[in-house]
Each structure stands twice: as structure tokens, then as C-alpha cells.
N, C-alpha and C positions, 0 to 999 in steps of 0.2 A: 368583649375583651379579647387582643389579639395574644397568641405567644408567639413567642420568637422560638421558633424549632429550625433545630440546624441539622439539617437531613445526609449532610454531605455531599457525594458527587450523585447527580444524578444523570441519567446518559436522556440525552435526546428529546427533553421535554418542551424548549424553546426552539427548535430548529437544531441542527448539529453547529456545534462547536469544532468539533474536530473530525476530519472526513481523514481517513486513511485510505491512500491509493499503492496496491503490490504493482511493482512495476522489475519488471525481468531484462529490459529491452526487443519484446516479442513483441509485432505488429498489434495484437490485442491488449498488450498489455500499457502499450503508449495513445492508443485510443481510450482505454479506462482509466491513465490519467490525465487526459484530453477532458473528459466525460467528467471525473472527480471538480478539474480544475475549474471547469464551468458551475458546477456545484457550489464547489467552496466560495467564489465569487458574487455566488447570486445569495446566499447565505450570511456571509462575511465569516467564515469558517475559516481554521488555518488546515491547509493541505498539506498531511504528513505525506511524502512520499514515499514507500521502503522497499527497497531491494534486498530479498534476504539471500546471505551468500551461502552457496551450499557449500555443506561440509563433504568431502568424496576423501575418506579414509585411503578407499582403492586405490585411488589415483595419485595419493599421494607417497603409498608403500611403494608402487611401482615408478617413484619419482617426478613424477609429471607436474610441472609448479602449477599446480592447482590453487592454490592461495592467490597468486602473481595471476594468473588470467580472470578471476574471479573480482581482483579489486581493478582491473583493467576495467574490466564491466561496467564495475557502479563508477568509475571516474569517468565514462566514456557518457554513462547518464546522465551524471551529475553537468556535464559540459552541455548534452543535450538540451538537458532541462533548462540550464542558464541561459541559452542562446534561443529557448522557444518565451522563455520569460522577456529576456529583452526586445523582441523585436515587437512584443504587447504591450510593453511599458509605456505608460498614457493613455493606453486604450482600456487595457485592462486591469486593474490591480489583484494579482492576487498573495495572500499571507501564504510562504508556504515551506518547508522547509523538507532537506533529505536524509534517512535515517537508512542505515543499514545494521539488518541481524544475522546471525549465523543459523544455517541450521533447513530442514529441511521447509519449504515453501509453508505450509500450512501452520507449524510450528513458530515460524519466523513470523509470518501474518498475525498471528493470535498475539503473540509476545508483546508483537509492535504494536495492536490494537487495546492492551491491557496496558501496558505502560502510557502509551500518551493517552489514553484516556478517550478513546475512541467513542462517537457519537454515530459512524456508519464506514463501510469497508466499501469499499469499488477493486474488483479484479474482472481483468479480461479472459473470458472463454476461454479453456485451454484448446491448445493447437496441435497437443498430442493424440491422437489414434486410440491408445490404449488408456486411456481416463474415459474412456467412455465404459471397458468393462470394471477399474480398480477405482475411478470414481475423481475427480479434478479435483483441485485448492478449494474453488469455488462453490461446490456442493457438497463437502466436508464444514466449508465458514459455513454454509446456510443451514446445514443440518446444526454446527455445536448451539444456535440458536443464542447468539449473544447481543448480535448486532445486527442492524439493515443491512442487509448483503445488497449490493448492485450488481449484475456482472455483467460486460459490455462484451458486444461479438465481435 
């Protein structure tokens, strides 16, 4: 006799579903959703992509439109994105869409991987100097231990 048990979400038990890729527009960070995309593809997974925008209090007391360069960013992605999808159109298919959060990177990552419901994360190696003593996005996702971390160099 079987029952029917409704367990809810469960992350990651058939393959991912949902592969979330942080993307900054940093050289690593467009290779890990390079790296995600192929993922998602081989999977049939949708590719969240998220640029999370930072919040810079400072810069914005001392007037600096920070808001305005920051959505500059993720439209400049989101164009990128569009124009690396199209020219694979036919060749490749992939499900994929682009989400932006506020807030600081690791913060923004986590949000965006609990709300869509994330099945595994992909970020690129940070390319700053000083994350190697205060610690990157990347080895903060792997330490909170939620998800598959990928991180690409």
C-alpha cells in the first residue's frame, strides 16, 4: 500500500531545477554564468541570473548617484545577456531569466537563492585582494551550507 505524502519543496533530489548564477559584470563573474549556462542546459534547469545592487549609504550622503550607475550595471547585463543568448539561439536553448536584489553581494545571493527556490549557486572567484584575508561571496555561500556552491576562476 502506497501513500501519497506531500513533502513539499525539496531542493536538489532529481538534478537542479534552478541553478542561480551571481553575476557583477566581473570577468569571473561572466565566466560563472558562462559555466551556470552550460549547466542549466544540460540539466533542463532555468538559469536565475542576479546582480545584486549594492547599497553605498556613503556615496549616496555625499551625492554620488549611486542608484543611477548601479541600475546602469544590471541594464548593461541584461543587454549583454540578451545578445549572448541570441547569437546561440538554435544552437543552444537555455530557460533563463534576470533578477536583481539589493544589498550587499552575499546577502543579495542568499535572498535570491531562497526565494527562487534554488537547487545550486555558481559564483566567480572574487578578483579582490582583500577577500582572501575578510573572506569572498563565495566561501561565506559554501560555509552558510545550503546549497551546491560551484565557484568558477
Amino acid at each position: 500500500m502506497t501513500e501519497d505524502v506531500n513533502t513539499g519543496f525539496e531542493r536538489g533530489t532529481d538534478g537542479p531545477k534552478v541553478i542561480v548564477a551571481g553575476v557583477d559584470g566581473s570577468d569571473s563573474s561572466l565566466r560563472a554564468a558562462a559555466y551556470a549556462a552550460g549547466l542549466a542546459r544540460r540539466q533542463n534547469a532555468l538559469l536565475a541570473l542576479v546582480y545584486v545592487q549594492p547599497v553605498v549609504a556613503a556615496g549616496a550622503a555625499l551625492g554620488a548617484p549611486v542608484a543611477d550607475a548601479t541600475g546602469e550595471i544590471a541594464e548593461g547585463l541584461v543587454a549583454e545577456i540578451r545578445a549572448s543568448a541570441e547569437r546561440l539561439k538554435g544552437i543552444y536553448e537555455v530557460r533563463w531569466e534576470f533578477h536583481t536584489f539589493h544589498g550587499d553581494p552575499y546577502a543579495g545571493l542568499v535572498s535570491a537563492a531562497q526565494e527562487l527556490m534554488a537547487d545550486a549557486v555558481v559564483v566567480g572567484a572574487s578578483e579582490q585582494a582583500g577577500h582572501r584575508i575578510v573572506g569572498s561571496v563565495a566561501v561565506r555561500l559554501v560555509k552558510a551550507g545550503k546549497w551546491p556552491v560551484t565557484v568558477v576562476p
